[in-house]
C-alpha positions in Angstrom: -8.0 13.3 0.7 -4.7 14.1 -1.0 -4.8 15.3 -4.0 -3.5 12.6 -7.2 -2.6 9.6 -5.0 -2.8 6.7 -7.4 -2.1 2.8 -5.8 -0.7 0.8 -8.2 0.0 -3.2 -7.9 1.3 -5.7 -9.6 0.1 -9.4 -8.8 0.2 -12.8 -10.9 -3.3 -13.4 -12.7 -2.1 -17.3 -12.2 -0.5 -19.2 -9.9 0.3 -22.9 -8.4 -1.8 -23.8 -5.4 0.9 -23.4 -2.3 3.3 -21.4 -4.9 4.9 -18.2 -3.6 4.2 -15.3 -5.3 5.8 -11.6 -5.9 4.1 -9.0 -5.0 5.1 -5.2 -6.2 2.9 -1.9 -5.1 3.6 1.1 -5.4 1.5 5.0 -4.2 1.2 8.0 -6.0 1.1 10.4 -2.7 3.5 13.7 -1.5 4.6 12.6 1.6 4.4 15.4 4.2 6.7 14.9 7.1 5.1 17.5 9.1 8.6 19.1 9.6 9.0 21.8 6.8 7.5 25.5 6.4 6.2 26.6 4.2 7.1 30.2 2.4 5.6 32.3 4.8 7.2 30.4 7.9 3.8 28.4 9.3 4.3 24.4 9.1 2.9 22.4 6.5 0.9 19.7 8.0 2.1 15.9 8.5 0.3 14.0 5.5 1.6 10.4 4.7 0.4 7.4 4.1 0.9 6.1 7.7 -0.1 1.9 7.3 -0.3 -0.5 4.3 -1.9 -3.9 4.1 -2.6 -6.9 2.1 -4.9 -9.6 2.9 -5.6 -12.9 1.4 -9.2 -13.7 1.3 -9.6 -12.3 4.7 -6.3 -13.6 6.4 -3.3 -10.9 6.7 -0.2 -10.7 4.8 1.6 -8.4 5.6 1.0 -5.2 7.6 3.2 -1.7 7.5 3.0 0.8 10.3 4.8 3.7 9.0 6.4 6.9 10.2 7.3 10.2 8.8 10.8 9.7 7.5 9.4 7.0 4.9 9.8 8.5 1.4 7.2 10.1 -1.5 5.1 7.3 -3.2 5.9 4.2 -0.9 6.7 1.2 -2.8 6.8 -2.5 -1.2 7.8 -5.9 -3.0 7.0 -9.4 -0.6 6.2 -12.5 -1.3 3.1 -14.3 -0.8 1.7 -18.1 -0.4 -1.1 -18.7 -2.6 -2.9 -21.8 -1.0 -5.9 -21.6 -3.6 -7.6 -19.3 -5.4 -8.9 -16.2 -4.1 -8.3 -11.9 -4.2 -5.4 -10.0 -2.3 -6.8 -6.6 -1.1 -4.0 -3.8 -0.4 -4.8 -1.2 1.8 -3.2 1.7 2.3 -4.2 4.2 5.2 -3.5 8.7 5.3 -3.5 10.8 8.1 -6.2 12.4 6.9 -8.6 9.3 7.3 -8.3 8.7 3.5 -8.3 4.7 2.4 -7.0 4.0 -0.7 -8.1 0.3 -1.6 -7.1 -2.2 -4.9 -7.9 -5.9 -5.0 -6.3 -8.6 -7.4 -7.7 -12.3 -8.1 -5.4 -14.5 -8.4 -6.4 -17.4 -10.1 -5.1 -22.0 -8.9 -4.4 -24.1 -11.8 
């Protein structure tokens, strides 16, 4: 697991049923290309967070493949349609087999 990676998102607590909604995240984590040496010459292995997704009560949102040349701490903004009430889980996936996870309810009035 790399070290301080922090997933931060920010989702309505409220919304109209079949309103679209903004949805910001953002990911503490060093992206590692795989590319770069270190000081003694040896390479410093490829860590980034390679995949993020959100899910609506089970049903996808969106999903990211991602590749090396995406940049230190990852940030997306989308929109979403929020039929009824329920919780958004984002996902995001490391080389290393790390899973970061963080889940908002968002709440029909």
């Amino acid at each position: 697991m790399a070290d301080g990676v922090k997933p931060r998102v920010k989702a309505p607590k409220s919304a109209s049923a079949g309103e679209v909604v903004v949805l910001k995240t953002l990911i503490s984590h060093n992206m590692e290309s795989g590319q770069r040496k270190d000081k003694s010459g040896n390479p410093i292995p490829r860590s980034i967070i390679n995949r993020f997704t959100c899910e609506f009560n089970g049903t996808s949102v969106i999903d990211v493949q991602m590749e090396p040349a995406i940049s230190t701490n990852p940030y997306f903004e989308f929109e979403a349609k929020i039929p009824e009430g329920g919780n958004l889980k984002f996902t995001w996936y490391d080389d290393d087999g790390s899973v970061y996870e963080e889940t908002k309810s968002i709440k029909v009035g």
